[in-house]
N, C-alpha and C positions, 0 to 999 in steps of 0.2 A: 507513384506520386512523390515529388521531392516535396518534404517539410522543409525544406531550408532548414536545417539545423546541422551542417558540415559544419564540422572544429569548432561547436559552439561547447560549453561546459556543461556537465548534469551531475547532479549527485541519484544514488541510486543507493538507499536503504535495504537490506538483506536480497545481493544480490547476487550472492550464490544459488539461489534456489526460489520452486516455485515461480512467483509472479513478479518479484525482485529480476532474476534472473531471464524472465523472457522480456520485460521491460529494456534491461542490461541488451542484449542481442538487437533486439529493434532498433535503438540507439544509435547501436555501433555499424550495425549496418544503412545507415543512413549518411554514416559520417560524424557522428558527435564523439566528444571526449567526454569519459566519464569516472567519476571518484564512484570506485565499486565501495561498498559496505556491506561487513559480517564481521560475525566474530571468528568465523575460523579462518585460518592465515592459510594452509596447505589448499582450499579451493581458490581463497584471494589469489593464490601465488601461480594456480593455472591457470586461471582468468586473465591476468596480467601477461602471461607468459605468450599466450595463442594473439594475443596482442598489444603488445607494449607501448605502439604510438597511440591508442587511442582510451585503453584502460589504464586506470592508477587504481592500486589496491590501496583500502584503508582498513585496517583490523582494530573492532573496537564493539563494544555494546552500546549503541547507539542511543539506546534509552538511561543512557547515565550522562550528566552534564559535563566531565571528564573530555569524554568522547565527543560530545557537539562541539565545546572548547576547541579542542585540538583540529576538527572538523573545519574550524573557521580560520585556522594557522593555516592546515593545507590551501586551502580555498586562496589565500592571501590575499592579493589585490588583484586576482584575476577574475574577470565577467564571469559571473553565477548565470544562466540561462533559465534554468531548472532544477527541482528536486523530485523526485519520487519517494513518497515516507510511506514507508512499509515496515510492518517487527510481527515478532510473533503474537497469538493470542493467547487467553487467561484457558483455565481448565474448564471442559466440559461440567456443567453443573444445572439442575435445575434449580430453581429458586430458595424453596427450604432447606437445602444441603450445602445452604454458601454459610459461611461467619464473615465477621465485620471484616478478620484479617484477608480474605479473597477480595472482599470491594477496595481495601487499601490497596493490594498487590495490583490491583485490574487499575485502579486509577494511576499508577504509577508505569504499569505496562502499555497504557492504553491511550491515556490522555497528557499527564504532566510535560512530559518529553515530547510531547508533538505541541506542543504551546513554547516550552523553549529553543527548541529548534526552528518552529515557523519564528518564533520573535527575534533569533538570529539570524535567519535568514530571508525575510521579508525587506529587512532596511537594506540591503547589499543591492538586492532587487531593484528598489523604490529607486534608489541614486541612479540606475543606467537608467529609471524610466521603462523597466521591461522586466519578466521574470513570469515562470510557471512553478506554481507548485502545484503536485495531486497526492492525494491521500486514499490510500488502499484500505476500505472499510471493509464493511459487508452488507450484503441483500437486507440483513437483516432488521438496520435501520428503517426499515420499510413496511419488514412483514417479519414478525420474529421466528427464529429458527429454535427447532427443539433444544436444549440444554444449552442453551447460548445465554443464558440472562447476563452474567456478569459482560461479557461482549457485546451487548445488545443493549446494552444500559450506556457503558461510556463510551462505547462507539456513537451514543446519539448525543453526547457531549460535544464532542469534537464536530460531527454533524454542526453542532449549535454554533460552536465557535469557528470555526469556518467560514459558513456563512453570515455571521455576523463581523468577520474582518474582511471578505468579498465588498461587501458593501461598503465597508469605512474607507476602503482604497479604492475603489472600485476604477478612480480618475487616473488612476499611478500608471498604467499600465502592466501590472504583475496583478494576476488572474490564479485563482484558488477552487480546486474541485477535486468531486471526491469520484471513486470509481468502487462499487460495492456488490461487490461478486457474492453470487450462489455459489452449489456445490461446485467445484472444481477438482480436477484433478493434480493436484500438489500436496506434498508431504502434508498441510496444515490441515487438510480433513481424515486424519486420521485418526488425530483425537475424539473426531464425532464417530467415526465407525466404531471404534473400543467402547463410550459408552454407550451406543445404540445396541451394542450386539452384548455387553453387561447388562445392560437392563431387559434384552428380548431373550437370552440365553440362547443366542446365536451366533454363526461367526462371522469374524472379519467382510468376508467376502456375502456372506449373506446382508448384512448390515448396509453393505454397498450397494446390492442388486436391490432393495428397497428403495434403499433412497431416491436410484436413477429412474426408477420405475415412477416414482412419485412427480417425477420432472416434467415438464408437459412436451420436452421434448427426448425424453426416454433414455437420456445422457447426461454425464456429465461434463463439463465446461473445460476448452483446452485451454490453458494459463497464456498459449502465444495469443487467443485471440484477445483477452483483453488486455495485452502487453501490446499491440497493435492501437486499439483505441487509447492506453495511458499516452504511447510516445503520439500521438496524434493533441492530445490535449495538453501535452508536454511543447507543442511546437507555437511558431505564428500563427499558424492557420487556424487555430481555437482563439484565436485574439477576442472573440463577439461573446465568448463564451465565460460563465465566473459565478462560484459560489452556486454551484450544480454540484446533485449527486445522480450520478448515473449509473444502473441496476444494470449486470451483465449475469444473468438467472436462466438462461434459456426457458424465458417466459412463465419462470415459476411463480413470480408474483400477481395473488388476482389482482391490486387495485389499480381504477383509472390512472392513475397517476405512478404506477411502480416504475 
């Protein structure tokens, strides 16, 4: 299937790794150019290397306003197409074991930085009349996951402001949606197997085989396939599409509506 999206521009949030990274790959093999982001420079630098006409490395912590600054220098006055905002998430926690300082740290990992980066990069958008952003949540805004509170809290913030800026532009032609993945298998569900297998006094690998088990489809999620649906929702062809969040769970979630 061509998305039409050859040598169009994307930015791509931690995309060395994980879902950053199969996003980063769909992309490129479609034909898009893309401003990779992390913070490590030695993966930036292989990434760029295996493809230089179609990848730019940008080495920076994305969740610091520094960094989206300097983000909108690269960018200059070249068409924005897309973004992909992805970072990492807050620590495994259940509710009575957070302090105030975890909800400061989580709303500053979680939310702050994805409001000024969309408010940077929305207008860029607005002016061609065209633009895709998606936001890499979790399942969880849906159906909450064990030790997830602080993720699960300002993840349904952004949920909130999201679809509440879908609708205020909804005319512009720049479309906003989120894509909220269950267990997957990328480096970020690791933190959940450490405290699943601390709190059950078992190991890594046990902690895992529960999980999948609990799945309705007896596995966990491979990160290309919802790096397939992101760069899909990234393209023209979700044009009808805005201000959705879409559960990629392997049917983990019971409600009508997950």
């Amino acid at each position: 299937m061509d998305l039409h999206i050859k040598n169009q521009l994307f930015v791509v949030c931690g995309a060395t790794s994980g879902f950053g990274s199969a996003v980063l790959k769909n992309l490129v093999a479609d034909g898009a150019k893309v401003i990779a982001i992390a913070r490590g420079q030695e993966k930036l630098d292989e990434l760029q290397n295996s493809n230089p006409d179609q990848i730019e490395s940008f080495c920076g912590d994305i969740t610091q306003s520094e960094t989206i600054h300097l983000l909108l220098e690269k960018i200059g006055s070249r068409k924005l197409s897309g973004a992909f905002v992805n970072a990492g998430g807050p620590p495994a926690m259940k509710t009575l074991e957070t302090k105030l300082d975890d909800w400061d740290n989580a709303y500053h990992q979680l939310l702050r930085w994805k409001v000024e980066l969309t408010q940077t990069l929305v207008p860029l958008m607005m002016k061609e009349s065209y633009g895709r952003m998606v936001f890499l949540e979790s399942s969880s805004v849906k159906q909450p996951i064990d030790n997830l509170v602080l993720s699960t809290s300002l993840r349904l913030s952004v949920v909130g402001f999201v679809k509440t800026l879908s609708q205020e532009i909804a005319e512009s032609g720049v479309t906003l949606n989120i894509v909220g993945p269950g267990y997957h298998e990328t480096p970020a569900i690791n933190r959940l197997l450490e405290k699943k297998a601390e709190q059950e006094n078992i190991t890594s690998q046990k902690a895992k085989d529960k999980i999948a088990s609990g799945i309705r489809m007896k596995r966990m999620g491979n990160p290309e396939d919802l790096g397939q649906l992101a760069t899909w929702l990234l393209s023209p062809s979700s044009g009808y599409i805005t201000g959705q969040t879409i559960s990629v769970d392997g049917g983990q979630i019971l409600g009508i509506h997950g």
